[in-house]
C-alpha positions in Angstrom: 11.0 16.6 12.7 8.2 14.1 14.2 7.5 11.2 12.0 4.3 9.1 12.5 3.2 5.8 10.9 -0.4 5.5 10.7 -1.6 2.2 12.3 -5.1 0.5 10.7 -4.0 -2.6 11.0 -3.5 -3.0 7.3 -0.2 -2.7 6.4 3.4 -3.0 6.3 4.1 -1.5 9.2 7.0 -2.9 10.9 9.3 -3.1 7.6 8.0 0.6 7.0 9.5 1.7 10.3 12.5 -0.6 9.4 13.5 1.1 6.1 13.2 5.0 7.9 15.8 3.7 10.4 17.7 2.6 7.5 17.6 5.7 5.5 18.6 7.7 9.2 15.3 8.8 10.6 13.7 7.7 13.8 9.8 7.2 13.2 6.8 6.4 15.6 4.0 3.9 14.9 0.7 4.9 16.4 -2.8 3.4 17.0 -4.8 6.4 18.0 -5.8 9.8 15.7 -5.9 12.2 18.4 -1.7 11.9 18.4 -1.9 12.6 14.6 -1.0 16.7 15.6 2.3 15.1 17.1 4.1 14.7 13.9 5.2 16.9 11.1 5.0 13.7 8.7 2.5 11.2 8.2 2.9 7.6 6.2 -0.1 6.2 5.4 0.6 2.5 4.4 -2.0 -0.1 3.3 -2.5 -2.9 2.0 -6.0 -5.4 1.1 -9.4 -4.1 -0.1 -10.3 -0.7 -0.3 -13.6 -1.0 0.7 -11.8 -2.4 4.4 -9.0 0.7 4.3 -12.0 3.0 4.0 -14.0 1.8 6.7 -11.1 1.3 9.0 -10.0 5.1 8.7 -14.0 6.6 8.7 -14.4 4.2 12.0 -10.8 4.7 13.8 -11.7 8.8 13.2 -8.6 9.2 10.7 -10.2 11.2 8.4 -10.6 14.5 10.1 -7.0 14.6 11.8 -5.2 13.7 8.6 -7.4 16.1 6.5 -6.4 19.4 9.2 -3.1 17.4 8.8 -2.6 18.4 5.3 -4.7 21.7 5.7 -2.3 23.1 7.9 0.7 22.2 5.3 2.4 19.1 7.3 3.5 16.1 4.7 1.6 13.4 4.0 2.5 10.1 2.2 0.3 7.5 1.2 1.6 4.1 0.6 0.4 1.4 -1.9 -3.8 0.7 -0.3 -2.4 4.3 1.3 -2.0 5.9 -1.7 -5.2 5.0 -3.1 -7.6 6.3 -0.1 -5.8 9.7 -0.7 -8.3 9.9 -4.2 -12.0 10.1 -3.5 -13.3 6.0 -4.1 -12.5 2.7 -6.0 -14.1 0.5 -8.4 -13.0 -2.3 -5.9 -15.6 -1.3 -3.6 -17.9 0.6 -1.5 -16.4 3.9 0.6 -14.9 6.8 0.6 -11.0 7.9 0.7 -9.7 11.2 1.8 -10.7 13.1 -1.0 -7.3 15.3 -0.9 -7.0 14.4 -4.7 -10.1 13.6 -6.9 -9.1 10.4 -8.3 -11.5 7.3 -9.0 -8.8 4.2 -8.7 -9.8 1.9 -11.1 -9.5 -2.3 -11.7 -6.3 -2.9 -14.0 -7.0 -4.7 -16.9 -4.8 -7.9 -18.1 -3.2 -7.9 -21.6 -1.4 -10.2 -23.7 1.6 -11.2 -21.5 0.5 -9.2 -18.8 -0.8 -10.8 -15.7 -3.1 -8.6 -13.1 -2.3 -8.4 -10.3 0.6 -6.2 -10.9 3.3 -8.0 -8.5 7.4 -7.3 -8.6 9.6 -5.1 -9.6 8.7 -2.3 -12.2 9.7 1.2 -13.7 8.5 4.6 -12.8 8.5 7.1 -15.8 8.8 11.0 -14.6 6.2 13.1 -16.1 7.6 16.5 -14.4 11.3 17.6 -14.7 11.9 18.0 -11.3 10.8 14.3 -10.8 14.2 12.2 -11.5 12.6 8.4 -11.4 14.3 7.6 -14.4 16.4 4.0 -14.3 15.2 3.4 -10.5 12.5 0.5 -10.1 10.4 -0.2 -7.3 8.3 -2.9 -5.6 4.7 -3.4 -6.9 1.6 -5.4 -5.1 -1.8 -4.5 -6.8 -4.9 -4.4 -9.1 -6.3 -1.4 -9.1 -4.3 1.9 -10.0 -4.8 5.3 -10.2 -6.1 7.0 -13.9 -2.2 8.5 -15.7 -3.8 11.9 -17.2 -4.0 14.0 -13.9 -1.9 16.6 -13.7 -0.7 15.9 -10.4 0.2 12.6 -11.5 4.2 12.7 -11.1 5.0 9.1 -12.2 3.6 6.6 -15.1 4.4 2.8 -14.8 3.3 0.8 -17.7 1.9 -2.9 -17.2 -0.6 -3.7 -20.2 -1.0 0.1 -20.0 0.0 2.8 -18.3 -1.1 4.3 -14.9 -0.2 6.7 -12.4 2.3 5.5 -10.4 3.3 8.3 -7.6 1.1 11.4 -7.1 2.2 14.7 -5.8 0.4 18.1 -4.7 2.0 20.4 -2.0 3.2 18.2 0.4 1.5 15.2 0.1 2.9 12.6 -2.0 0.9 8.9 -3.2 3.2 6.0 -4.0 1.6 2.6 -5.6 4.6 1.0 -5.0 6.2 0.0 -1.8 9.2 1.9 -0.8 9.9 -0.4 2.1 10.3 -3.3 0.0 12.2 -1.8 -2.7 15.9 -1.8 -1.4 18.1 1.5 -2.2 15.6 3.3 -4.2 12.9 2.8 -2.0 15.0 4.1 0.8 15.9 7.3 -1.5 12.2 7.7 -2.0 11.4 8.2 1.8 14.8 9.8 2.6 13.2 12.3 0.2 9.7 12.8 1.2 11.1 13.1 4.8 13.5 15.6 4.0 11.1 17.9 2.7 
């Protein structure tokens, strides 16, 4: 098993690697898309704007390596701003994402009680049987989320109202929340995806 840690320069890369180690994996971060048929699994992390995510992976030349990537059926995970440029744009901005799923992320609305942007620690509901989230919580940094009713949507966090909270198709996985920062069952969450 190769595992490689996309490098945009936006995101949480360094704690990223850090948490792997911890959960018994040795992991690479790289800088350049033609090393992207190197690895066997890919972590996409982000964090920031979209609009910025999507420019940085259309003018690094990400998109076509990470698309054969998950063509050829190697695991993909996208992380948080990661997650989101897996869907095909954002009401946060201008750009595309990697159009592997067809989601539109959209801007999280505040409620009574509720404050946006969605920041600590929070539930994830399993939709799917085979998805066991129930009891864990996880890390959360963000204002935009990903529409709940799609039916690859694996997870549901509620803040105000519910969205989707970890997608899933084949073997590539989306995660709004950040694994690295959220201790034992963060580290569960990658051992997992990097077990596969």
């Amino acid at each position: 098993m190769d595992i490689g840690i996309v490098d945009t320069g936006l995101g949480t890369i360094s704690s990223m690697q850090n948490m792997i180690k911890r959960a018994g994996f040795k992991s690479e971060i790289f800088a350049d898309p033609g090393k992207v048929p190197n690895y066997t699994h890919l972590i996409l992390p982000g964090v920031g704007h979209y609009s910025e995510g999507s420019s940085r992976l259309s003018e690094q030349g990400w998109v076509s390596p990470i698309r054969k990537h998950v063509d050829i059926g190697r695991n993909l995970l996208g992380v948080c701003l990661g997650m989101q440029l897996l869907g095909a744009g954002s009401e946060e901005g201008p750009g595309d994402g990697l159009k592997i799923f067809d989601f539109t992320v959209e801007k999280m609305k505040p409620a009574a009680g509720v404050r946006v942007p969605h920041m600590g620690w929070n539930t994830v509901n399993s939709v799917e049987s085979d998805s066991d989230f129930e009891g864990k919580r996880f890390y959360f940094v963000h204002s935009y989320s990903v529409p709940p009713e799609h039916d690859y949507v694996i997870g549901i966090t509620s803040h105000g109202s519910e969205f989707g909270s970890v997608v899933k198709r084949g073997k590539v996985t989306g995660a709004q929340f950040h694994p690295e920062k959220s201790h034992k069952f963060g580290m569960q969450f990658l051992s997992d995806f990097l077990s596969e």
